[in-house]
DSSP file (Angstrom, degrees, kcal/mol; ACC not computed):
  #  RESIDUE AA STRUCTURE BP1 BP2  ACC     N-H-->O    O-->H-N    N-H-->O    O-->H-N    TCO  KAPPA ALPHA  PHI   PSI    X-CA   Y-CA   Z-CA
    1    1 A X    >>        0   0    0      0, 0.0     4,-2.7     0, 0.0     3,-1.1   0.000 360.0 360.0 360.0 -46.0   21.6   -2.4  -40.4
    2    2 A X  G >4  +     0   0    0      1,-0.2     3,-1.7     2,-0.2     2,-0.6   0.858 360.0  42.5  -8.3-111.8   21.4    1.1  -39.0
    3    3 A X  G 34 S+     0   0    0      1,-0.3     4,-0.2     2,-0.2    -1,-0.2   0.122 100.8  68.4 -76.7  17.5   18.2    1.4  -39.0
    4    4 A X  G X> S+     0   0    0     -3,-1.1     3,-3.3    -2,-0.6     4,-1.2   0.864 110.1  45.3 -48.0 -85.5   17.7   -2.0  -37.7
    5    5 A X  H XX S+     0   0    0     -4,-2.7     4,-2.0    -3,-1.7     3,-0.5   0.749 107.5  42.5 -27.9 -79.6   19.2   -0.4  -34.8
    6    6 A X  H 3> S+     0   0    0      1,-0.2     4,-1.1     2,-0.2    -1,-0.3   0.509 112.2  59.8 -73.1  -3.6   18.0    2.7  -33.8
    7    7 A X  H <> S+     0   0    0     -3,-3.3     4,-4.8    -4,-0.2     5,-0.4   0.963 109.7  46.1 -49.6 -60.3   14.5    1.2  -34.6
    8    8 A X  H <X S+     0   0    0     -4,-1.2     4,-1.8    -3,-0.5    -2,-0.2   0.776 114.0  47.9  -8.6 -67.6   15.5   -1.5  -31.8
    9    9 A X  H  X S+     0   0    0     -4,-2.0     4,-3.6    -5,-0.2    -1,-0.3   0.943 108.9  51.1 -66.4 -43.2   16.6    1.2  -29.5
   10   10 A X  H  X S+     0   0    0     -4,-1.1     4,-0.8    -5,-0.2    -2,-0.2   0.866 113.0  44.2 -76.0 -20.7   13.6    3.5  -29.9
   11   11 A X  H  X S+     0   0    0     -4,-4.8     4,-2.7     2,-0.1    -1,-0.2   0.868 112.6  59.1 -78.4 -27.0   10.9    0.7  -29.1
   12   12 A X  H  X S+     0   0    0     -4,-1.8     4,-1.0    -5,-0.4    -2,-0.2   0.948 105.3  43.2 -24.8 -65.7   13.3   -0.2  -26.4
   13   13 A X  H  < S+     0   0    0     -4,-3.6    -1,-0.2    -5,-0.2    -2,-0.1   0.718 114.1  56.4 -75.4 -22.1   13.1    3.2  -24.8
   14   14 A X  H >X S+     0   0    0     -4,-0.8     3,-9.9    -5,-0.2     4,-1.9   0.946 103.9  47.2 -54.8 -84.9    9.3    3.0  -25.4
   15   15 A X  H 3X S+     0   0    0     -4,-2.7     4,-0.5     1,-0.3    -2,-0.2   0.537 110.8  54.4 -39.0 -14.9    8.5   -0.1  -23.5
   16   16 A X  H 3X S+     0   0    0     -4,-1.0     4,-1.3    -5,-0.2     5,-0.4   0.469 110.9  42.9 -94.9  -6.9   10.5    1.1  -20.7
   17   17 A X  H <> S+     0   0    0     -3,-9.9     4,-2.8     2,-0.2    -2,-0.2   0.910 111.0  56.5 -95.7 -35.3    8.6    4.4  -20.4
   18   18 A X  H  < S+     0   0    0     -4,-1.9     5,-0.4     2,-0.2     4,-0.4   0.989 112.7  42.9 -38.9 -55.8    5.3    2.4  -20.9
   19   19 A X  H >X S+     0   0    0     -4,-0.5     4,-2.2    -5,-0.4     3,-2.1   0.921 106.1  61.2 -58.4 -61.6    6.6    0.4  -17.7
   20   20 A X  H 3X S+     0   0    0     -4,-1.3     4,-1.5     1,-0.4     2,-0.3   0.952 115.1  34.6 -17.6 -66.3    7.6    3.6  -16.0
   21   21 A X  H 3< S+     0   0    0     -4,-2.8    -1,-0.4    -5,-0.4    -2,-0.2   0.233 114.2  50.4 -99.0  35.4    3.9    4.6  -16.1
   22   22 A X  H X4 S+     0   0    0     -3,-2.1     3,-0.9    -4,-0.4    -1,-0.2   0.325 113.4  50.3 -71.6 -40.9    1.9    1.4  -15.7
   23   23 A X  H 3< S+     0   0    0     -4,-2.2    -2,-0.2    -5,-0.4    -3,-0.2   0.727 114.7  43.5 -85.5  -6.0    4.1    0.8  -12.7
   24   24 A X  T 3< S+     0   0    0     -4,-1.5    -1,-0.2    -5,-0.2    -3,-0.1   0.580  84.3 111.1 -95.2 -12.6    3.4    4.7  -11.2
   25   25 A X  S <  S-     0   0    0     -3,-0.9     2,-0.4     1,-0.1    -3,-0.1  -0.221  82.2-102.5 -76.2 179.6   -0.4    4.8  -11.8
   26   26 A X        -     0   0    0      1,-0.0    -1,-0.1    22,-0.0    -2,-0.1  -0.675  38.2-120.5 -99.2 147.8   -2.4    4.8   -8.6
   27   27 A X        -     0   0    0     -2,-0.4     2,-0.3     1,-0.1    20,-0.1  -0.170  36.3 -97.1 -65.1 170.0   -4.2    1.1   -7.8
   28   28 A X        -     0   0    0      1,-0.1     2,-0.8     0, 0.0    20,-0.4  -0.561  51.6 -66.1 -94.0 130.7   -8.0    0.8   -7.5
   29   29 A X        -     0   0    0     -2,-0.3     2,-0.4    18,-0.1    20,-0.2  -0.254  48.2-171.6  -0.9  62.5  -10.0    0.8   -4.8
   30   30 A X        -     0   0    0     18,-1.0     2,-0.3    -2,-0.8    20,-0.3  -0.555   9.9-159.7 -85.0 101.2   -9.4   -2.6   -2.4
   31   31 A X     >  -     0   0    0     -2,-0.4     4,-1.1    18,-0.1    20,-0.1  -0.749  33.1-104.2 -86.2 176.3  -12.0   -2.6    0.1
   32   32 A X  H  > S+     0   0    0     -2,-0.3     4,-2.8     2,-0.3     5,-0.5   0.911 107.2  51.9 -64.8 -64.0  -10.6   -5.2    3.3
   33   33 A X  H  > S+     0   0    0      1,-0.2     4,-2.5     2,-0.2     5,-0.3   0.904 104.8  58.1 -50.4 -25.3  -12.7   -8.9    2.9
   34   34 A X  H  > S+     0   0    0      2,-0.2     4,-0.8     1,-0.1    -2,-0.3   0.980 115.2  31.8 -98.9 -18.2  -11.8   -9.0   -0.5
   35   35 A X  H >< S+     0   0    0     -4,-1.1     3,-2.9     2,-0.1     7,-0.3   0.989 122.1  54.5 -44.4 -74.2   -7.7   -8.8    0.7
   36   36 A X  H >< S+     0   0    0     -4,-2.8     3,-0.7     1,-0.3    -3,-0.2   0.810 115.3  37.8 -56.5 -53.1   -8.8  -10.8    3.9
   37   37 A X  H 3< S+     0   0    0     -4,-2.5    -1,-0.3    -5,-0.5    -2,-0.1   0.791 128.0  28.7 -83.5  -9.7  -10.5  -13.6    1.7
   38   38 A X  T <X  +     0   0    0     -3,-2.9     4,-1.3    -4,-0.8    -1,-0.3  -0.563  64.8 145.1-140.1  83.0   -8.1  -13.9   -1.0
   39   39 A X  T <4  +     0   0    0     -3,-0.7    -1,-0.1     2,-0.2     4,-0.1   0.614  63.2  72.1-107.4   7.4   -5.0  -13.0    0.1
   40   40 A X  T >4 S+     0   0    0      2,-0.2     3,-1.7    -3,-0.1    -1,-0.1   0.969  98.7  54.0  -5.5 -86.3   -3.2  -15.3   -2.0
   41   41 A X  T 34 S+     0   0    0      1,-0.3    -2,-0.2    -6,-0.1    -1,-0.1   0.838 115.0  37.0 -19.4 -58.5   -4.1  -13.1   -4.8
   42   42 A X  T >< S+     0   0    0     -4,-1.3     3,-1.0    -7,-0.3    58,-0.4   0.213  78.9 128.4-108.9  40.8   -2.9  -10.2   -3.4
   43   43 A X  T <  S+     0   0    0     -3,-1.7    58,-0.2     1,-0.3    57,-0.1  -0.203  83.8   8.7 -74.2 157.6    0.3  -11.1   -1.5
   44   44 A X  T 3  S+     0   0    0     56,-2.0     2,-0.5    55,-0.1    -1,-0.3   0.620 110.3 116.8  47.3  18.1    3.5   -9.1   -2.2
   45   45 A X  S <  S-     0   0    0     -3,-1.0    55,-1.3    55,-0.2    -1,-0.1  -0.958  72.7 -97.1-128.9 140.6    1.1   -6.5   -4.4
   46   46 A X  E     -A   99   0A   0     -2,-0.5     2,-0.4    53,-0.2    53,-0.3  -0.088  41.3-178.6 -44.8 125.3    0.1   -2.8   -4.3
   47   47 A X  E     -A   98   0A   0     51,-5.2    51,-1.3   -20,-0.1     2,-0.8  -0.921  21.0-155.5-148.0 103.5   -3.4   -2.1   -2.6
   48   48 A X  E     +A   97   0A   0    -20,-0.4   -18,-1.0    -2,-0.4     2,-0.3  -0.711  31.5 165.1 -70.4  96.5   -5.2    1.2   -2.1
   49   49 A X  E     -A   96   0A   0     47,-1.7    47,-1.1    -2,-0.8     2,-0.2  -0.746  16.6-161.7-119.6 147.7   -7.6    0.7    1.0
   50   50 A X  E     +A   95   0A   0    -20,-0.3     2,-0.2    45,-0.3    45,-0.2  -0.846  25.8 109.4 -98.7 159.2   -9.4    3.2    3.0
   51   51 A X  E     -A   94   0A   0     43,-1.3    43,-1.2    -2,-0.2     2,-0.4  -0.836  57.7 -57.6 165.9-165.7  -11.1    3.3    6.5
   52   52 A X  E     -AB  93  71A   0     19,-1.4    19,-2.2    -2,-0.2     2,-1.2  -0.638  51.5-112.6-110.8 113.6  -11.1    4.6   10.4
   53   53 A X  E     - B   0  70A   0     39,-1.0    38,-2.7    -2,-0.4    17,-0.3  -0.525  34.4-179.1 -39.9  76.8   -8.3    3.8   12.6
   54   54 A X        -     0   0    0     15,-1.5     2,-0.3    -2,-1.2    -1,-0.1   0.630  68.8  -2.6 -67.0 -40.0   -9.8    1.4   15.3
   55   55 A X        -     0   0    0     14,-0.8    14,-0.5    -3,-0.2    36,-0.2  -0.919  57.3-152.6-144.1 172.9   -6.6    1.1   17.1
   56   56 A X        -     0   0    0     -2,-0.3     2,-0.4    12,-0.2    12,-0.2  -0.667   8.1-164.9-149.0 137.5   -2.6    2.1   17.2
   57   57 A X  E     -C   67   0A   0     10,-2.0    10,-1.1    -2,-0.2     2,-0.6  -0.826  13.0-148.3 -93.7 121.7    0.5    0.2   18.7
   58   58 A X  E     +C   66   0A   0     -2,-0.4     8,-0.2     8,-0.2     6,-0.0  -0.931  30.8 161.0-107.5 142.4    3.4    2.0   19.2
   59   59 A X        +     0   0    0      6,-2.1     7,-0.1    -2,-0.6    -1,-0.1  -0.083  22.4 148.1-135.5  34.0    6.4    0.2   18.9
   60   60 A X        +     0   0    0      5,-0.2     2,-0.3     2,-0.1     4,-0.2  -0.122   5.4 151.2 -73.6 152.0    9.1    3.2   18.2
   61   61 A X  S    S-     0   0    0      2,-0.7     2,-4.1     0, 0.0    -2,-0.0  -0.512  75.2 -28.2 177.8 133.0   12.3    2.5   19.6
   62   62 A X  S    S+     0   0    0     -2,-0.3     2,-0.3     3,-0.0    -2,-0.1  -0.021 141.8  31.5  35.8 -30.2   15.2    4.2   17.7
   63   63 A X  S    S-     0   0    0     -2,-4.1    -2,-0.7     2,-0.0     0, 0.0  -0.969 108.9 -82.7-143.5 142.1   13.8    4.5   14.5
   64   64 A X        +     0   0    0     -2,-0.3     2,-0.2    -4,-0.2    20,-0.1  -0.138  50.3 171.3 -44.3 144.7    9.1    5.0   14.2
   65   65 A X        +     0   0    0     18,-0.1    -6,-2.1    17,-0.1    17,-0.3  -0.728   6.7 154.1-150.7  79.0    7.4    2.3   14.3
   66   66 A X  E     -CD  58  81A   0     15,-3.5    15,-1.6    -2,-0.2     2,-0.4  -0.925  27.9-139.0-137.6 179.3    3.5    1.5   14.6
   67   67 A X  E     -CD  57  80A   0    -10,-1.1   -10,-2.0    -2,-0.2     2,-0.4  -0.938  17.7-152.0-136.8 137.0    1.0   -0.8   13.9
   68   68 A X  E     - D   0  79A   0     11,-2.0     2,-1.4    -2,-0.4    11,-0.7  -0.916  17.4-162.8-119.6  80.9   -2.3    0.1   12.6
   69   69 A X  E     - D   0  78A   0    -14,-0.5   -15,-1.5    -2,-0.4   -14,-0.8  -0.491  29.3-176.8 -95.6  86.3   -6.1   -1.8   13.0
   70   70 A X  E     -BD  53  77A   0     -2,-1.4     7,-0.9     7,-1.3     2,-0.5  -0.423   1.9-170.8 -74.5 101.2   -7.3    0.2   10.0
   71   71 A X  E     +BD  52  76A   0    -19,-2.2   -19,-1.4    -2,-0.6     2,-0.3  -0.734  14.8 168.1-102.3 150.2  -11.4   -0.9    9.7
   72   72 A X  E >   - D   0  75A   0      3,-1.7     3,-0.6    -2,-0.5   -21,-0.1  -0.809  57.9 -74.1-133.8-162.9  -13.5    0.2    6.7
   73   73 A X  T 3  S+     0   0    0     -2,-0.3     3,-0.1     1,-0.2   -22,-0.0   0.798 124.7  53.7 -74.4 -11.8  -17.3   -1.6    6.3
   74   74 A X  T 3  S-     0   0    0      1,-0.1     2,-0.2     0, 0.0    -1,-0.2   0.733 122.9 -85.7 -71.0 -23.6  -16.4   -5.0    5.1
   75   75 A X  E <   -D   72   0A   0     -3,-0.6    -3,-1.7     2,-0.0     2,-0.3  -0.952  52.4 -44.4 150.7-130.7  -14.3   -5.4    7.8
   76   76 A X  E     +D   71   0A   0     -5,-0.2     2,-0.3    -2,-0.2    -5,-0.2  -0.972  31.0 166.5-130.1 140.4  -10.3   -4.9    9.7
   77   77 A X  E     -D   70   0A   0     -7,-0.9    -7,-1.3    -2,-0.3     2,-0.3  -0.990  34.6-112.6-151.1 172.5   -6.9   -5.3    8.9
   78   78 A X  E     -D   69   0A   0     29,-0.5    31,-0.6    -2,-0.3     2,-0.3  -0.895  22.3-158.0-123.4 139.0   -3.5   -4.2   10.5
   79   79 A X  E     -De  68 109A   0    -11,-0.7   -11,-2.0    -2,-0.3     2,-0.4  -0.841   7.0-153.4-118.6 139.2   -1.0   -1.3    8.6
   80   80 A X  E     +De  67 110A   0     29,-2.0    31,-2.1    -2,-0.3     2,-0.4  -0.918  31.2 161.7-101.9 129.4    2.7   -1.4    9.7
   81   81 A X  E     -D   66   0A   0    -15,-1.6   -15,-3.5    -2,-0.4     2,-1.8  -0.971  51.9-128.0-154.9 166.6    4.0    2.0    9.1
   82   82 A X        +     0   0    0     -2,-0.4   -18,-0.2   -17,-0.3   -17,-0.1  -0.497  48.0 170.6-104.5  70.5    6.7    3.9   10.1
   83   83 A X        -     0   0    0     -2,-1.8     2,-0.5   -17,-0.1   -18,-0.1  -0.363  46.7 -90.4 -77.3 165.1    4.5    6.9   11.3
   84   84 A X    >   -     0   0    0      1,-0.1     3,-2.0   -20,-0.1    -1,-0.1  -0.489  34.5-136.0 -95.8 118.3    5.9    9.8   13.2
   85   85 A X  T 3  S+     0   0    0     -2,-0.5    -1,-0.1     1,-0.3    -2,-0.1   0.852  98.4  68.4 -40.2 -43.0    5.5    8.9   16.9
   86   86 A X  T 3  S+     0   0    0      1,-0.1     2,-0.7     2,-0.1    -1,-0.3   0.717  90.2 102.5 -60.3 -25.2    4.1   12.6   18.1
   87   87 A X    <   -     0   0    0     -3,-2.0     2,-0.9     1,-0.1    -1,-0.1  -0.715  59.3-162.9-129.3 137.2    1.0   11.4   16.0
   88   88 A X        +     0   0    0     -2,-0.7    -1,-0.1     1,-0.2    -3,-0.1  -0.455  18.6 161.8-109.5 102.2   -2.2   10.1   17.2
   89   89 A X    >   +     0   0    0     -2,-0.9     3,-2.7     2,-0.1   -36,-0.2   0.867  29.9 123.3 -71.1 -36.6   -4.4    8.2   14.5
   90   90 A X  T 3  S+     0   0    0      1,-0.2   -36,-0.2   -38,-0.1     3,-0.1   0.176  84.0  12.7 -47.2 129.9   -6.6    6.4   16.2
   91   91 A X  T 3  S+     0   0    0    -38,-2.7     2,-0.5     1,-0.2    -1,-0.2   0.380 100.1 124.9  68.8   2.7  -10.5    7.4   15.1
   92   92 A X    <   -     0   0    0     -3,-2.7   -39,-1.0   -39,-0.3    -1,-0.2  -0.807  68.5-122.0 -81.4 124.8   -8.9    9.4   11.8
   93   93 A X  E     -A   52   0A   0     -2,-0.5    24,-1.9    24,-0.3     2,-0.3  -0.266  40.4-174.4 -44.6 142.9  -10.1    8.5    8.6
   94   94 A X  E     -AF  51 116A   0    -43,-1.2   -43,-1.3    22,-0.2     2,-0.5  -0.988  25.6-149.1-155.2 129.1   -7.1    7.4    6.6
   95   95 A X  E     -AF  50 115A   0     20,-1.2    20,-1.7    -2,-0.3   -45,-0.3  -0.940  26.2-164.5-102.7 101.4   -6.2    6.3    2.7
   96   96 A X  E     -AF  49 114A   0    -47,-1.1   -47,-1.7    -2,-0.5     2,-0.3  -0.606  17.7-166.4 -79.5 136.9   -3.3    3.9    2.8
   97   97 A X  E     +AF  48 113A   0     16,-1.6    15,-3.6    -2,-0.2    16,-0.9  -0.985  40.3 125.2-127.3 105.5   -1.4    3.0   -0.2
   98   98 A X  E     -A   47   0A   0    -51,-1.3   -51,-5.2    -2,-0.3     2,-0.3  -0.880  58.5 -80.1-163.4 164.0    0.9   -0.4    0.7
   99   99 A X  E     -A   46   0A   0    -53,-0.3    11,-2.7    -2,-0.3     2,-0.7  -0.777  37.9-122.0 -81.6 128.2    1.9   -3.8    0.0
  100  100 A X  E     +G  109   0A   0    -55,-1.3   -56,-2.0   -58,-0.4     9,-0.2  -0.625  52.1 160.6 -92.0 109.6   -0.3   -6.7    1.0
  101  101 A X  E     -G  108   0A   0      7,-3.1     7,-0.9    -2,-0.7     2,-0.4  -0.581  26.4-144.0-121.3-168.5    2.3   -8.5    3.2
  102  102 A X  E     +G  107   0A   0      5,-0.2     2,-0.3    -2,-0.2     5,-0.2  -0.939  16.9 173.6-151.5 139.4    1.8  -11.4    6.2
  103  103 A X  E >  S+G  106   0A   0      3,-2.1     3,-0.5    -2,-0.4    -2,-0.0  -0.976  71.5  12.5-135.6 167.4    3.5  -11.9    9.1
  104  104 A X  T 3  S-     0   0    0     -2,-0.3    -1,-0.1     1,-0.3     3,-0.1   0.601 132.2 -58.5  46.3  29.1    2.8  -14.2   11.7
  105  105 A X  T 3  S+     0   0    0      1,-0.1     2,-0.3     0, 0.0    -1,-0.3   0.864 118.7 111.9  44.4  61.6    0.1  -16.2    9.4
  106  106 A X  E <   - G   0 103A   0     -3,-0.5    -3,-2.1     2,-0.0     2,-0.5  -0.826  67.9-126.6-162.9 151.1   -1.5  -12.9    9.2
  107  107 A X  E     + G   0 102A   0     -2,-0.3   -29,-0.5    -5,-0.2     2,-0.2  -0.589  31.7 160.8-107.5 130.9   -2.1  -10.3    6.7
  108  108 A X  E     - G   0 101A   0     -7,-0.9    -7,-3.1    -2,-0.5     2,-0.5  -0.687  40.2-114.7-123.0 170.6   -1.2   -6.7    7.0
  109  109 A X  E     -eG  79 100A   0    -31,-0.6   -29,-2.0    -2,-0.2    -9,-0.3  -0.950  18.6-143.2 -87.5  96.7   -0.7   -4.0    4.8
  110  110 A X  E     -e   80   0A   0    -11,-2.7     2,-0.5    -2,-0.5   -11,-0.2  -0.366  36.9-132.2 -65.5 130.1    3.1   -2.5    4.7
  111  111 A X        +     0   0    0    -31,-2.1   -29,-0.2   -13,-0.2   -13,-0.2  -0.779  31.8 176.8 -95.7 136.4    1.9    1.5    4.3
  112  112 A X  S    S+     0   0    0    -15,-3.6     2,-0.3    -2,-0.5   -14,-0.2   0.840  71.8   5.3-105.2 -32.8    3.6    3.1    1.9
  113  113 A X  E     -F   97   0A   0    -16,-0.9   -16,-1.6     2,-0.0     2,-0.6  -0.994  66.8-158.7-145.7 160.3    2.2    6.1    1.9
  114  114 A X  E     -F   96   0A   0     -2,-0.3     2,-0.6   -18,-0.2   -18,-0.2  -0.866  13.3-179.1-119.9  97.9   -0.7    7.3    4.8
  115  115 A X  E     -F   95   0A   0    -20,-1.7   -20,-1.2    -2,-0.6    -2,-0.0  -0.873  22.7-135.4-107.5 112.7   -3.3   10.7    3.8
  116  116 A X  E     -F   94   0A   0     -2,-0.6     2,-0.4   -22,-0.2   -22,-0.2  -0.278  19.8-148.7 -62.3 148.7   -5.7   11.7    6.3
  117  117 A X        -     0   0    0    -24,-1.9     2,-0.3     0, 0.0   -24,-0.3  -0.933  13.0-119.0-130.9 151.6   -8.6   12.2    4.9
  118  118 A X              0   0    0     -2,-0.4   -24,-0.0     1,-0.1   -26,-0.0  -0.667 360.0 360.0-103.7 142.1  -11.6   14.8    5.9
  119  119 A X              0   0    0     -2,-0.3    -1,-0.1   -26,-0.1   -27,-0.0   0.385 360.0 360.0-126.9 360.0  -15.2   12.7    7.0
């Protein structure tokens, strides 16, 4: 019965480090139409997109705020992130790492994290 157990526990402790690192590696390569046209698919889920800042809204008020028209060649979408206010993206190349969310029947990226990138 023992070694019932501590078998039990040690695949336990596996499957959770397995999860631990499926859920930390970095996502693949999204270009923008294929969110735009199926975003069903990718709603609530992790998307690594690149492309050239087109636009930024700032919408800062107590706490950073901005809004994003992030274009790559397939086409545009808008990234909500809570970017530092002093700094101006617009026409930097940019790799966003976010959640494919929608507001207003439209679909944006929540950034989770934002790397300039050299072009």
């Amino acid at each position: 019965m023992d070694n019932l157990l501590k078998i039990s526990l040690v695949l336990s402790l596996l499957g959770i480090c397995i999860l631990l690192f499926l859920s930390q590696r970095d996502s693949k390569q999204t270009e923008i139409k294929e969110i735009q046209d199926n975003s069903y698919r990718f709603m609530n889920r992790k998307v690594s997109i690149e492309g050239r800042v087109r636009n930024e809204k700032d919408y800062s008020n107590e706490k950073p705020f901005k809004i994003l028209e992030l274009q790559d060649k397939t086409g545009s979408i808008q990234v909500t992130c809570n970017c530092p206010t002093g700094q101006n993206l617009t026409g930097k190349f940019i790799h966003v790492d976010g959640k494919v969310t929608e507001y207003k029947k439209q679909v944006q990226v929540q950034a989770d994290e934002i790397v300039l990138k050299e072009r």
